[in-house]
N, C-alpha and C positions, 0 to 999 in steps of 0.2 A: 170182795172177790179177788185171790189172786191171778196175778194175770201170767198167762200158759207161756213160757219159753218159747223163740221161735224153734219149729226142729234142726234148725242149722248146728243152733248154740247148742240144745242138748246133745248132737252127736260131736261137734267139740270138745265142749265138755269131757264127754266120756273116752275119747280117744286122747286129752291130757291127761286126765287121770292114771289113762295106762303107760304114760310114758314116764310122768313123774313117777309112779309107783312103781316101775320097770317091768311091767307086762310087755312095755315093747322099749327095747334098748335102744342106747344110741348108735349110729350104724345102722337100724335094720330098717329094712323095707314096710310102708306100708300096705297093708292090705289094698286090691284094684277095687275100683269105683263100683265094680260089680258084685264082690265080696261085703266091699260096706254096705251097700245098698240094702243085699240080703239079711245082714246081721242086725243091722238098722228099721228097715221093713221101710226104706225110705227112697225118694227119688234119687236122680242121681242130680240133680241141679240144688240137692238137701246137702250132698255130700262133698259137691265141688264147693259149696258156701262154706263148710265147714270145717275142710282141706286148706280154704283160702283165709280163713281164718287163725288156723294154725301157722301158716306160712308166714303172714305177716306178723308175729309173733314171735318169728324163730324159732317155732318146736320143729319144723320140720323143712326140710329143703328138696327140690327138684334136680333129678340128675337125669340129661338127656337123652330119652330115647329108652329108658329105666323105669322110673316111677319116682315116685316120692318116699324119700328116708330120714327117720328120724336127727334131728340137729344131734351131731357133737357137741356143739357148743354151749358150754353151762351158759344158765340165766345172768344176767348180772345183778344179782341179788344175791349172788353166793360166791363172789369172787368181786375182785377189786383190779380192772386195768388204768396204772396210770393216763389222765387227762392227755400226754403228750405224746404217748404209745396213742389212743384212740384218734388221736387228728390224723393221725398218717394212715388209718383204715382204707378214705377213699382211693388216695394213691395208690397203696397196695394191691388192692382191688385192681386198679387201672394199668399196675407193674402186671399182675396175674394173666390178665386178658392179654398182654403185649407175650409175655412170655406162652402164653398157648398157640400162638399166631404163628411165633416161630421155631417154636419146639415140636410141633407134631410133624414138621416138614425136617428138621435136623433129626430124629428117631428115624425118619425113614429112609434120608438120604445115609446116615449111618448105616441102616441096615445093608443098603446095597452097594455101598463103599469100603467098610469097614476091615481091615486084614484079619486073619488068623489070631494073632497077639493081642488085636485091638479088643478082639470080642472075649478074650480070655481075660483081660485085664480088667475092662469093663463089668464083667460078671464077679471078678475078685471081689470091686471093688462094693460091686451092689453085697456081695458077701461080708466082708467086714462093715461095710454099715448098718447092713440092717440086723448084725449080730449084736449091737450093741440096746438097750433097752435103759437109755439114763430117765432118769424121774423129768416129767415134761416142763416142770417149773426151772427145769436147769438146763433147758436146751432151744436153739430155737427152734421154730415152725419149719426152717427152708434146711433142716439140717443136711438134706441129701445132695444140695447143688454143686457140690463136687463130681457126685455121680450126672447131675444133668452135664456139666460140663465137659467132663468123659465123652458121651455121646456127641456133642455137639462139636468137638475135636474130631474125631474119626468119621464127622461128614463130609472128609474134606473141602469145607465152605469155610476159608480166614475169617471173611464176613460175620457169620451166625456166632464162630465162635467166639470172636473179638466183641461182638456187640453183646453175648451173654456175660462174657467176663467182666463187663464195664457196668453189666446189671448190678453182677454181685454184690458188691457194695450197698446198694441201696438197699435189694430185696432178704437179705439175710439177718440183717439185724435187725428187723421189725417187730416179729413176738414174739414170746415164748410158745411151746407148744404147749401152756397147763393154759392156757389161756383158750383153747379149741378142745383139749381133751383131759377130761376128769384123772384122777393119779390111776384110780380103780380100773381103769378103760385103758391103760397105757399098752396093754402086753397083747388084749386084742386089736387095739390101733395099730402097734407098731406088724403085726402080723400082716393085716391088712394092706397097707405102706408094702410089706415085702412083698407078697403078690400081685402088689400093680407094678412093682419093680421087675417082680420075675416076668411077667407076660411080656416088658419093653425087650426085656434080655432075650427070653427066649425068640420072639420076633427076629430080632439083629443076629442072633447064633444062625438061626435059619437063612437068614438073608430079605426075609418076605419085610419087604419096605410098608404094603398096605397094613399087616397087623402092628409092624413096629409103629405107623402114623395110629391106626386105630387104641392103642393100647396106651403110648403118650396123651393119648387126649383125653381119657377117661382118668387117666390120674391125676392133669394138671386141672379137668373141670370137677374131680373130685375136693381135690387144696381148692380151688375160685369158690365153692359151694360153702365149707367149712367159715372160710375168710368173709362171705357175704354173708352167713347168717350170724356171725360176731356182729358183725355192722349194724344189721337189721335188729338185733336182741338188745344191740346199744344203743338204739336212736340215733346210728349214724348213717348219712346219707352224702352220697359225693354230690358235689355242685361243681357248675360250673367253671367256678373260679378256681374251688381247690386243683381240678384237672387241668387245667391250663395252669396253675401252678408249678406242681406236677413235672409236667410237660417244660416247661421251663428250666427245670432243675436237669430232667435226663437231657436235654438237649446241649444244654450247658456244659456239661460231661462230656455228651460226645464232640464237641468240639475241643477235647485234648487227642492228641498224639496217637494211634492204634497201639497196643503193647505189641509186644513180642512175641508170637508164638511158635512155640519148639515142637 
């Protein structure tokens, strides 16, 4: 006698199917608990097991206050990151949360600082880069951090922006962006990327500090979600040691000199 599936796994099951076979893409929302349920005929503790299946797994990721949406990030069974790109994941990871910590408060202090010129220039610059559409095997992940750094200039805060620019270095040359988004996916990625750009800008145009904070946050927990279910699709996991590693190394850093800022 074969023995019955739990109905966890067959609504798993069947909600991979629809993502490998692209009934539901990457990027998109899934369906609410209450939608599965119906379509499923199942409880909703069938559907949170099933969900959480998914999750740990990397098919699909949590964005706060959202729902859950499909992973970007291919499997690694169909793509190759170098061993020494992959140890720097949990740092990365641990750079991502440091820079949301104080990037949603530089959006916003920008927003209600910022001159006339500043928010023109700012928007230039979100324009020239999000015009650009390179193959994501040839560019990195953080390609926009010029544009972070723009904003974080015009909060007038030395501090936020000296301590960003001293990020740079470390957080920019970590991955490529083919490594989180398929080549096929590039043009609705990058569209996306411009829309979370435009809401920071538009926020700072107006001056309204609470959307420009609201708007930074959902695009840098957008990058943290992408970057953590790499990790989790890899079998990578931060410890301890690597974060106090980590942490060793930016601290190190910031015990040089403040540059110069003009």
């Amino acid at each position: 006698m074969t023995k019955r599936k739990p109905l966890s796994t067959i609504v798993a099951e069947s909600l991979s199917e629809k993502i490998r076979s692209g009934s539901l893409l990457p990027g998109a929302q899934l369906p609410t608990e209450a939608e599965l349920c119906a379509e499923y005929d199942v409880s909703r503790t069938v559907v949170r097991e099933a969900v959480a299946r998914l999750r740990s797994e990397g098919m699909v990721v949590p964005q706060q206050g959202r729902g859950m949406f499909v992973s970007e990030t291919p499997t690694p069974r169909n793509f190759s990151i170098p061993d020494e790109t992959l140890r720097t994941l949990p740092e990365t990871i641990a750079l991502l949360e440091l820079r949301l910590s104080v990037e949603v408060e530089s959006a916003g202090l920008c927003a209600e600082r910022r001159t006339d010129k500043e928010a023109r220039d700012i928007r230039a610059m979100m324009d020239e880069i999000d015009a650009r559409h390179p193959d994501p095997a040839a560019v990195q992940i953080h390609y926009d951090y010029d544009f972070h750094l723009a904003i974080a200039k015009a909060a007038r805060n030395e501090f936020i922006h000296g301590f960003l620019s001293y990020l740079g270095p470390m957080i920019v040359p970590r991955f490529q962006l083919g490594y989180v988004v398929a080549p096929a996916l590039k043009d609705s990625y990058y569209a996306r990327i411009h829309g979370e750009h435009k809401a920071i800008v538009d926020a700072i145009e107006r001056q309204d500090g609470g959307k420009a904070r609201q708007a930074m946050r959902k695009h840098l927990q957008n990058s943290l979600g992408r970057v953590r279910a790499l990790a989790k699709a890899s079998g990578i996991e931060a410890t301890e040691a690597e974060q106090k590693a980590a942490a060793a190394s930016l601290f190190t850093e910031l015990k040089k000199p403040l540059p110069t800022v003009g």
